[in-house]
VOBA-1610 file (N, C-alpha, C; in pm, whole numbers, padded with zeros to 5 digits, always signed):
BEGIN
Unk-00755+01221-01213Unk-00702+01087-01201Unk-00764+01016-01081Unk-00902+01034-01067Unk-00998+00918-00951Unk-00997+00782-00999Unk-01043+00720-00936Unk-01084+00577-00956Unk-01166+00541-01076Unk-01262+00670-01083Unk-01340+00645-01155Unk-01284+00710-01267Unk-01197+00757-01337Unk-01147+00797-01457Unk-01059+00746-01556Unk-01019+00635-01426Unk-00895+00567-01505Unk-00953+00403-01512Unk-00941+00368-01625Unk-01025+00211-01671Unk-00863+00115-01651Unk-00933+00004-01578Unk-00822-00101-01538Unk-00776-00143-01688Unk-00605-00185-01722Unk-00597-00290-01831Unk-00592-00391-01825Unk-00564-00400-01662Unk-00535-00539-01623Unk-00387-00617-01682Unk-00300-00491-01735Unk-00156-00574-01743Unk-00102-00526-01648Unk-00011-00601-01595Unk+00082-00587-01441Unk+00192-00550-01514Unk+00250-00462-01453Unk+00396-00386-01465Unk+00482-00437-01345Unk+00635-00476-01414Unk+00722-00563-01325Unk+00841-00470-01260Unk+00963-00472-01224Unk+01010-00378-01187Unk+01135-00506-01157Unk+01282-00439-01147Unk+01328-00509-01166Unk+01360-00584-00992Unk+01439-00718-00937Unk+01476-00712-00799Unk+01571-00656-00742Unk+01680-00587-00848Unk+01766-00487-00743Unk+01723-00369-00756Unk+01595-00293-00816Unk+01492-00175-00818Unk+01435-00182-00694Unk+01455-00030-00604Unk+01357-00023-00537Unk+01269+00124-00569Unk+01160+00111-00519Unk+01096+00277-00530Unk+01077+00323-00392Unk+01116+00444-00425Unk+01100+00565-00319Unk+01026+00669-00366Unk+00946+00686-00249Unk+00895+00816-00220Unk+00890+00843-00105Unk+00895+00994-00089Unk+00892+01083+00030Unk+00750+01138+00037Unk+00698+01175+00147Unk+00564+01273+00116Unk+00592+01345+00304Unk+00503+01458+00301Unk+00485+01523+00379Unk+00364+01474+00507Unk+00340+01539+00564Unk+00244+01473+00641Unk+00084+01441+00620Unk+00055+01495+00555Unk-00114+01447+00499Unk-00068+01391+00361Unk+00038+01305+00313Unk+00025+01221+00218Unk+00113+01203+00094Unk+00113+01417+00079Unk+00144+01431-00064Unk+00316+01414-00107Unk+00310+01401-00171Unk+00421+01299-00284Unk+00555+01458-00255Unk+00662+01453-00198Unk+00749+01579-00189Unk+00912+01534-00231Unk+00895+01391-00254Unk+01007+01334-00353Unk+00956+01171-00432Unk+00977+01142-00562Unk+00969+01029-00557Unk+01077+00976-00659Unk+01133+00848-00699Unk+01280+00860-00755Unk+01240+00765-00898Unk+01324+00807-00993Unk+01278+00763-01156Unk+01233+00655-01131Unk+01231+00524-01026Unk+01149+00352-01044Unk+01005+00407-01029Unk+01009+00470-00945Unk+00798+00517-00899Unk+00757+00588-00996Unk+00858+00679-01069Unk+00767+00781-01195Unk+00772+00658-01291Unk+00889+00542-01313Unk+00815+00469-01399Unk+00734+00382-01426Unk+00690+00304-01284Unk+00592+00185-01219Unk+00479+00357-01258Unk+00450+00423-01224Unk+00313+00486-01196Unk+00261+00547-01293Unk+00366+00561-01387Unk+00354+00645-01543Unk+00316+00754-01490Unk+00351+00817-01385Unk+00381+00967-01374Unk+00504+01059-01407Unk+00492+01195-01428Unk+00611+01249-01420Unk+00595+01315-01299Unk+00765+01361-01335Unk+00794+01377-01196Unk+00700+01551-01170Unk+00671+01577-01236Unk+00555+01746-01236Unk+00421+01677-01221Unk+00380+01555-01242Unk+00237+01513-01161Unk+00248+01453-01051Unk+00380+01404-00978Unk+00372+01337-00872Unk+00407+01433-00758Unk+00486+01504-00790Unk+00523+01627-00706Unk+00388+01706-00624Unk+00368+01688-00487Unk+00242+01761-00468Unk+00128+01677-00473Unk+00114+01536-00590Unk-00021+01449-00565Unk-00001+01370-00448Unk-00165+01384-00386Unk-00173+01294-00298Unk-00107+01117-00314Unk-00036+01079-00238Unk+00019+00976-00271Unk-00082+00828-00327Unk-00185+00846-00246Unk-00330+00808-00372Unk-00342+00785-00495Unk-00263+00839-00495Unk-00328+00907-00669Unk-00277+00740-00759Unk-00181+00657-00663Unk-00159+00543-00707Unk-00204+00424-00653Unk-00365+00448-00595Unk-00415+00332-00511Unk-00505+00307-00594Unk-00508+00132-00622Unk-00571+00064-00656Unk-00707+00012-00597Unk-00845+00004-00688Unk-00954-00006-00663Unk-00996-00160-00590Unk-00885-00224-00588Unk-00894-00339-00556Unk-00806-00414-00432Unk-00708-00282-00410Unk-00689-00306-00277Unk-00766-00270-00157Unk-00754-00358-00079Unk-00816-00337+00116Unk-00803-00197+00128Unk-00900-00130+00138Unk-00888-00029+00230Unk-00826-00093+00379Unk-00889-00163+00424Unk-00865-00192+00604Unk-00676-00178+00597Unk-00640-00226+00507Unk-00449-00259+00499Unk-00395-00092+00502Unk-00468-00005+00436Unk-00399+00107+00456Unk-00478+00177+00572Unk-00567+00139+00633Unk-00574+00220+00767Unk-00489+00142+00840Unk-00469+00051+00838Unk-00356-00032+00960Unk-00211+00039+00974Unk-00195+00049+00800Unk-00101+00118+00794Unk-00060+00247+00821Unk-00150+00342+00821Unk-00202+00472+00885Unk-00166+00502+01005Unk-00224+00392+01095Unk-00252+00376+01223Unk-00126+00339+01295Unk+00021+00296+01217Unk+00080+00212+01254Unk+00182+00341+01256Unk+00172+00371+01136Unk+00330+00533+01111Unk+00298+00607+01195Unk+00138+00690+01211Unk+00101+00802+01293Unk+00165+00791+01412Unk+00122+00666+01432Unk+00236+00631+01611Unk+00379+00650+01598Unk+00428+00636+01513Unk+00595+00668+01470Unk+00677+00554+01443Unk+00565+00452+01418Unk+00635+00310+01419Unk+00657+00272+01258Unk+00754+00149+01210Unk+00750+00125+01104Unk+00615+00018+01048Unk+00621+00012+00872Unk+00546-00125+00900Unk+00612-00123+00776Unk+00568-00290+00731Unk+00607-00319+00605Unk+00488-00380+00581Unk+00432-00388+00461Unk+00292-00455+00410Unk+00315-00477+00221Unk+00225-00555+00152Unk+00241-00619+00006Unk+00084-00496-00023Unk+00112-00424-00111Unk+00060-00311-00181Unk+00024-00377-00325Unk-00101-00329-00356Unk-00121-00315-00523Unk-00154-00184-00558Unk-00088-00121-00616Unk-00066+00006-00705Unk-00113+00026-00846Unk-00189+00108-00862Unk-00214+00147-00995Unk-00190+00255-01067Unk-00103+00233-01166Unk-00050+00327-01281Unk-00130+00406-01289Unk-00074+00548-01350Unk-00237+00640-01384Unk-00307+00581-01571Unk-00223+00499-01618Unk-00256+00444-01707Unk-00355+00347-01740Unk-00361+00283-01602Unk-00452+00150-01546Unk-00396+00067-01578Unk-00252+00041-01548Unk-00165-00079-01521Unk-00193-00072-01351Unk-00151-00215-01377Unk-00060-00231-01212Unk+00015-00308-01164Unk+00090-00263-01018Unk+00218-00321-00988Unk+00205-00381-00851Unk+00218-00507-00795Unk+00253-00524-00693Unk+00400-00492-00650Unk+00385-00446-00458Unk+00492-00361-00401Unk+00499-00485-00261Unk+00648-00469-00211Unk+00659-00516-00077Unk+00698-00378+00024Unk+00598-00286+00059Unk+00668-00166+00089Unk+00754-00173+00249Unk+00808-00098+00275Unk+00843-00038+00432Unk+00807+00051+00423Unk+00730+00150+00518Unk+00642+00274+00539Unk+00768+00314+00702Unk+00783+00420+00662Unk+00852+00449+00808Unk+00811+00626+00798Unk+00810+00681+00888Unk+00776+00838+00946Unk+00887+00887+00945Unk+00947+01019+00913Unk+01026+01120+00931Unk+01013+01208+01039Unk+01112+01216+01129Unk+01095+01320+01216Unk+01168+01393+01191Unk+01085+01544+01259Unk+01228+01689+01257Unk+01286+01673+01401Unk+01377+01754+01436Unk+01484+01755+01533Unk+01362+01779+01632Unk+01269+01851+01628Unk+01196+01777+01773Unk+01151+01675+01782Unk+01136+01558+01697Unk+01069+01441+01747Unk+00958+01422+01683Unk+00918+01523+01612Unk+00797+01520+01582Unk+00746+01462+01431Unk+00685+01420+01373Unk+00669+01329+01256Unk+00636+01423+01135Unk+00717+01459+01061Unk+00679+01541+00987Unk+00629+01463+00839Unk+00691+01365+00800Unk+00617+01307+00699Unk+00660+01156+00698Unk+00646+01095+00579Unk+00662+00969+00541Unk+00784+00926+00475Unk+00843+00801+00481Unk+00927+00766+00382Unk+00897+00625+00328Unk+00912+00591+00235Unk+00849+00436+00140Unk+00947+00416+00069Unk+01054+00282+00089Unk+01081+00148-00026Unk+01017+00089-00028Unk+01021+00021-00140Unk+00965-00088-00194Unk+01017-00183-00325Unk+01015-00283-00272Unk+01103-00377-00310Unk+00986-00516-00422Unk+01061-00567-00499Unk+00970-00680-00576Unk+00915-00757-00505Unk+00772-00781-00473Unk+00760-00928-00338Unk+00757-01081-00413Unk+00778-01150-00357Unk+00773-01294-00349Unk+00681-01351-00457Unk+00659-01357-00541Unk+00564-01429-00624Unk+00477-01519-00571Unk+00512-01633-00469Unk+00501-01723-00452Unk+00421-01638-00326Unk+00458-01580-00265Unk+00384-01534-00101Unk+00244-01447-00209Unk+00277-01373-00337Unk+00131-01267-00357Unk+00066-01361-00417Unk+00105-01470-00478Unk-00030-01595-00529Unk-00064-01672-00405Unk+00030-01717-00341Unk-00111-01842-00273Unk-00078-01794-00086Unk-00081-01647-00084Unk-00131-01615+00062Unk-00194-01475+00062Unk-00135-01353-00015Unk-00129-01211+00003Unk-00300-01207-00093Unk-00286-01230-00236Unk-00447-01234-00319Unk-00497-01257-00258Unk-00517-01389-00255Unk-00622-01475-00192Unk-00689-01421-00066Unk-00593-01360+00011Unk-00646-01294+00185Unk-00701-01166+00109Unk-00636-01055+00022Unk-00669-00932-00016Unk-00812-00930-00124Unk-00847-01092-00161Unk-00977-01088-00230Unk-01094-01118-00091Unk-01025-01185-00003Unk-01126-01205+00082Unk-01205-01071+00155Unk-01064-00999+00209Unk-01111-00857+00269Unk-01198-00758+00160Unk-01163-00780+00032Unk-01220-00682-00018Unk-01358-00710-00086Unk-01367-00860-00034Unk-01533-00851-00086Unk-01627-00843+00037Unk-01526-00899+00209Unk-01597-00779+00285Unk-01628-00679+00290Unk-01509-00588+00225Unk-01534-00449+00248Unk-01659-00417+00158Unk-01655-00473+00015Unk-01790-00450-00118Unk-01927-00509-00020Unk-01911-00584+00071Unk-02050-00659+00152Unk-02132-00481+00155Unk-02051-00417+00247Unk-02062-00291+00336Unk-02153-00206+00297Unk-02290-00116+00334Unk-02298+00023+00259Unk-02238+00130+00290Unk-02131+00152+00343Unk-02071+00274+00353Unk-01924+00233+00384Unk-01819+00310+00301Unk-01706+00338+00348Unk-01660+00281+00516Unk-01671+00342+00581Unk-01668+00333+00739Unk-01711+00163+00764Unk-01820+00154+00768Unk-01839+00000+00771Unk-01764-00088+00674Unk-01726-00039+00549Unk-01656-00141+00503Unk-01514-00188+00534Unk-01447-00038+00601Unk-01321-00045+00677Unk-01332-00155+00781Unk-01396-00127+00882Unk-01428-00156+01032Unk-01452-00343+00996Unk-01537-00368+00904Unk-01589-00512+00900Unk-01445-00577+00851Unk-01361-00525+00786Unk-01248-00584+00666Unk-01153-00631+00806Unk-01147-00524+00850Unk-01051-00499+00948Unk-01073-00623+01048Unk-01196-00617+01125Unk-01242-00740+01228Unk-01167-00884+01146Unk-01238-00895+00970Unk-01194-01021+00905Unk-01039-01030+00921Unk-00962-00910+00930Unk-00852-00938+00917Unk-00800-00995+01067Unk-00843-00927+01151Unk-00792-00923+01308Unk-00821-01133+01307Unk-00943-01165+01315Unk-01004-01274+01319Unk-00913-01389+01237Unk-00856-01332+01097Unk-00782-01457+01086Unk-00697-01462+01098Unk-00555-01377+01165Unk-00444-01336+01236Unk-00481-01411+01344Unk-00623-01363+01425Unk-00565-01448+01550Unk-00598-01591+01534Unk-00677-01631+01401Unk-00635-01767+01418Unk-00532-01880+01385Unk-00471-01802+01360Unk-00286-01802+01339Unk-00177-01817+01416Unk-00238-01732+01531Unk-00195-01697+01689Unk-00074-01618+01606Unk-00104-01492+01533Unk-00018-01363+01465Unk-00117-01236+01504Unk+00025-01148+01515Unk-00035-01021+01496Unk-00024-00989+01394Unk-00048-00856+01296Unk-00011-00859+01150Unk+00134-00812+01174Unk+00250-00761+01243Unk+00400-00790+01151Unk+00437-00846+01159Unk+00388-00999+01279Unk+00419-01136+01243Unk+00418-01233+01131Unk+00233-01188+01106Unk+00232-01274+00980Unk+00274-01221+00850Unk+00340-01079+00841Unk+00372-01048+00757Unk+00550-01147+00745Unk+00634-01115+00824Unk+00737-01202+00878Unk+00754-01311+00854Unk+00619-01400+00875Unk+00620-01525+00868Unk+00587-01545+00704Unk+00600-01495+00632Unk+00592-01470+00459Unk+00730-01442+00398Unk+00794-01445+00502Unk+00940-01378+00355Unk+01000-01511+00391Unk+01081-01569+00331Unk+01167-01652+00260Unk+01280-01640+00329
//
């Protein structure tokens, strides 16, 4: 189930607004709970999600740079919330408004992940969240390598935040209703 195995359909799968999805994962990623809305947004069962890298539902067309931010943001032990596009293993997909928050054990220490995610805004993923997530990602396609395509997306992103005078959980903030 790579990128390259699964062909887009290009129909979006909806979910309802008092639906949220959860998943749990461990610390390098993998999926160690997720609850019947995510096995049914992902058309997994719950015996393929169990154990898959939480990947296994990232879309070819989202920012890489958005999930290293996001990376970068839990590892520290902090929360974030960010607008996700997800792809079914079917080659549907779903836009997400997630919260990403870290689990600690009784020492403090971050043992894995936890994710809701909630329906986002219609109105915020057409005329602010696309539009910015087509821009970054045809930086990132500029790129020849992975690494550079992160690093350049990332600068585009930093660059039009600060011309906003936002950091990103501001301007994420400054999007909800």
């Amino acid at each position: 189930m790579t990128e390259r195995t699964v062909s887009l359909t290009g129909v979006e799968r909806r979910f309802e607004p008092d639906e949220i999805i959860v998943t749990k994962t461990d610390r390098g990623g993998r999926i160690t709970y997720a609850n019947p809305v995510f096995l049914r947004m992902s058309h997994l069962t719950e015996r393929q999600a169990l154990g898959a890298p939480h990947n296994v539902i990232r879309h070819p067309e989202m920012p890489r740079c958005v999930f290293k931010l996001l990376w970068e943001v839990i590892e520290r032990g902090n929360e974030i919330f960010a607008y996700v596009l997800n792809r079914a293993i079917n080659g549907d997909h779903y836009w997400v408004f997630a919260h990403v928050t870290p689990t600690f054990n009784q020492a403090g220490e971050i043992e894995g992940y936890h994710s809701n995610r909630r329906v986002p805004e219609r109105r915020v993923l057409e005329q602010t969240i696309q539009p910015l997530y087509r821009e970054l990602l045809a930086e990132e396609q500029r790129q020849t390598t992975k690494a550079r395509a992160i690093t350049a997306a990332t600068a585009r992103l930093t660059e039009l935040l600060s011309a906003r005078g936002l950091d990103y959980e501001r301007f994420i903030f400054s999007l909800q209703g």
